[in-house]
N, C-alpha and C positions, 0 to 999 in steps of 0.2 A: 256697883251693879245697877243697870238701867233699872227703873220703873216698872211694874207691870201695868201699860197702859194700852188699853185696843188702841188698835191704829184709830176708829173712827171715833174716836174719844180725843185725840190728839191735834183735831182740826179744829178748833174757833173760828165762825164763821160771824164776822164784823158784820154788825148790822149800824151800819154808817149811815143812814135816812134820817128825813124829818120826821116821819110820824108813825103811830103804834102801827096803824092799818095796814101798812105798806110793809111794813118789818114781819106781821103777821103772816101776811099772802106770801112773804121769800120760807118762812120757818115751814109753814106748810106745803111749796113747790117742794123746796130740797127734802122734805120727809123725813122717812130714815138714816138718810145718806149722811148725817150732821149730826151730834145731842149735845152741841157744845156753843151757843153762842155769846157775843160781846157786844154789851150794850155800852156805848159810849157818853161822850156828854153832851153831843145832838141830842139824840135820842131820848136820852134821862131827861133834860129838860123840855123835849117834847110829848114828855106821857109816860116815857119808860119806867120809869121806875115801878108803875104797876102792873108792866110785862113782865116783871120776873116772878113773880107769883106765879102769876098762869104757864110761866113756859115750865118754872119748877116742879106745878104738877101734873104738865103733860110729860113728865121725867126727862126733860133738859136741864144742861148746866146754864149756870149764867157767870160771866165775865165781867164784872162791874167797873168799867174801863174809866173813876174821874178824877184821877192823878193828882189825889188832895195832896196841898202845901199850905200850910197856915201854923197860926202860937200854937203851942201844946194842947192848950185847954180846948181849941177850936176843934182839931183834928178828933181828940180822946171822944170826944161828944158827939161829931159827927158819925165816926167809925164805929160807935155803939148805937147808934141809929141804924148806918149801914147793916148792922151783924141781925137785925129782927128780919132782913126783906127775902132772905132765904139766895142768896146772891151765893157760889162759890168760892169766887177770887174777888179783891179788892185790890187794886194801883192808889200807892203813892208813892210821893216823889221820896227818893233813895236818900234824902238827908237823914242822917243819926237823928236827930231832934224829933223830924216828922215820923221816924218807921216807932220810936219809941213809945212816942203818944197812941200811934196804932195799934201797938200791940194793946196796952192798959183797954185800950177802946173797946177792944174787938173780946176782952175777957176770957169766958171759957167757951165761947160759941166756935161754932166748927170754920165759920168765916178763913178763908185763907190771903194772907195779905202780902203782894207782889211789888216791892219797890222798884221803880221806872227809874234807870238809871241813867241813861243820854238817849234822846228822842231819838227814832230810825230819818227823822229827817236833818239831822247835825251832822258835821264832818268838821275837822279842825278846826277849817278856818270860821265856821259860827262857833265854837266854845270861844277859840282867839275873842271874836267881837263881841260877843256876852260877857268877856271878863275873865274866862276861867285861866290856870295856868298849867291845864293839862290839854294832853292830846286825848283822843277820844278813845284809845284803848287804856291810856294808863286813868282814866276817868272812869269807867267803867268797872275795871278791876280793882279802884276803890273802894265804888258803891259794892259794889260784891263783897268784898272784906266789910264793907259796917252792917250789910243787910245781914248780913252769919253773926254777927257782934249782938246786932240788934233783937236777934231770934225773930226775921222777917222768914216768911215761908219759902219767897222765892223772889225772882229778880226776872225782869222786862230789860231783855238787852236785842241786840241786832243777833245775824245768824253770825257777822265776822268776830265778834268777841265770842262767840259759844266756845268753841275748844277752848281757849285761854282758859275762861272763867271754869268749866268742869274740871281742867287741868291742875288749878288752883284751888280750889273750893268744894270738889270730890263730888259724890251723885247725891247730896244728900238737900241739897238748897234746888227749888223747880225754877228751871228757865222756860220763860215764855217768848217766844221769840214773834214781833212782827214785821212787816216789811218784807212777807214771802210773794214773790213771781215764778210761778210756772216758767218751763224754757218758753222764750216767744212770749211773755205779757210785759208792757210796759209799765216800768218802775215808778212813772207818776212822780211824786212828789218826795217820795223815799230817795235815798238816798246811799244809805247801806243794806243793800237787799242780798237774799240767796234764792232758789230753788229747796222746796219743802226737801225734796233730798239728803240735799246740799246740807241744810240746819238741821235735821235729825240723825244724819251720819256725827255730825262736829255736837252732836248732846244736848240738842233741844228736847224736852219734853211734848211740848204745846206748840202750833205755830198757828198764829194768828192771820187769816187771809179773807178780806174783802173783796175790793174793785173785783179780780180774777173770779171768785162767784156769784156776787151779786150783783156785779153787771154783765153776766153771764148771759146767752141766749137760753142755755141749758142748763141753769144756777144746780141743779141736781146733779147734771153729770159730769161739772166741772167739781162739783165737790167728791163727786166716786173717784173721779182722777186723783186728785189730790191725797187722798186717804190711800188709792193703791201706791202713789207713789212711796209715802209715809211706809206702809207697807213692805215694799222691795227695799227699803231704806232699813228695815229692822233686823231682817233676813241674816 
């Protein structure tokens, strides 16, 4: 059974910029149309981290996008830092080792932690040249199998592994899915993309989308689009 999630609760809106000021003036154009934003790690190391307070008490989520990898001990301590700044989701990387330490980290705070499983900008042949000996669907629906092991909350995959992974691991693990293009916006640097439709017909929860509103002319009502697409999509 899907989620009971508003559609406008389902869009993450990337705040991909240098600096707090700039991320501020997009949170305030797009207004209502959004309560869901992703601070990355631009941003966190441009100031961000003390936007998540303020956006938390203007009743926005936050997306804590910094795809820790490190020893155990490094992550546990980190990710118990993370869990005081009032952030909803935390990424790290979908190794058993790492999502472990996250959890012990994260304690009993409400913090939810989303292991990243193959970047939306990979396709075979970069896992081939990184080393790995998988392809990038059977890599995927690994990490899925140890994020559920791990008792991780949920899993950062493309929209093309979503069915698989729901198909395998049932509605109970959250996918967040990035690398959404509207029909007509260019995929940029991504590589495995969908249409917000597209990813929450095949069992995304969340779909994470930048460039398409933030460099938006109308960042407000490329984000209303978005959300009615999400919308027709639930129908």
């Amino acid at each position: 059974m899907r989620r009971t999630i508003l559609p406008r609760e389902r869009l993450i809106v990337a705040l991909d910029m240098p600096d707090v000021a700039q991320a501020e003036r997009l949170v305030a154009e797009i207004g209502d149309s959004a309560s869901f934003y992703k601070i990355g790690m631009e941003l966190a190391y441009g100031g961000g981290f003390d936007l998540i307070a303020r956006l938390a008490a203007s009743g926005k989520q936050v997306f804590l996008d910094l795809k820790l990898h490190d020893i155990p001990n490094t992550v546990e301590r980190a990710v118990a830092q993370v869990a005081r700044l009032g952030a909803t989701f935390l990424t790290v990387h979908a190794y058993p080792q790492t999502m472990r330490a996250a959890v012990v980290g994260r304690g009993g705070s409400p913090l939810k932690l989303l292991g990243v499983s193959v970047l939306t900008s990979y396709d075979d042949g970069d896992l081939k040249e990184a080393g790995y000996a998988y392809e990038v669907s059977a890599l995927v629906a690994r990490r899925g199998a140890q994020a559920v092991a791990e008792k991780v909350d949920g899993l950062v995959a493309s929209a093309a592994e979503a069915a698989m992974l729901r198909a395998r691991l049932g509605d109970d693990l959250i996918l967040v899915i990035p690398g959404i293009r509207p029909t007509g916006a260019k995929a940029g640097d991504q590589k495995r993309v969908a249409t917000p439709g597209q990813a929450i017909r095949d069992g995304a929860d969340y779909l994470v989308v930048g460039r398409p509103v933030t460099q938006a002319s109308d960042p407000r009502a490329a984000a209303q689009a978005i959300v009615a697409e999400i919308a027709d999509a639930l129908t």
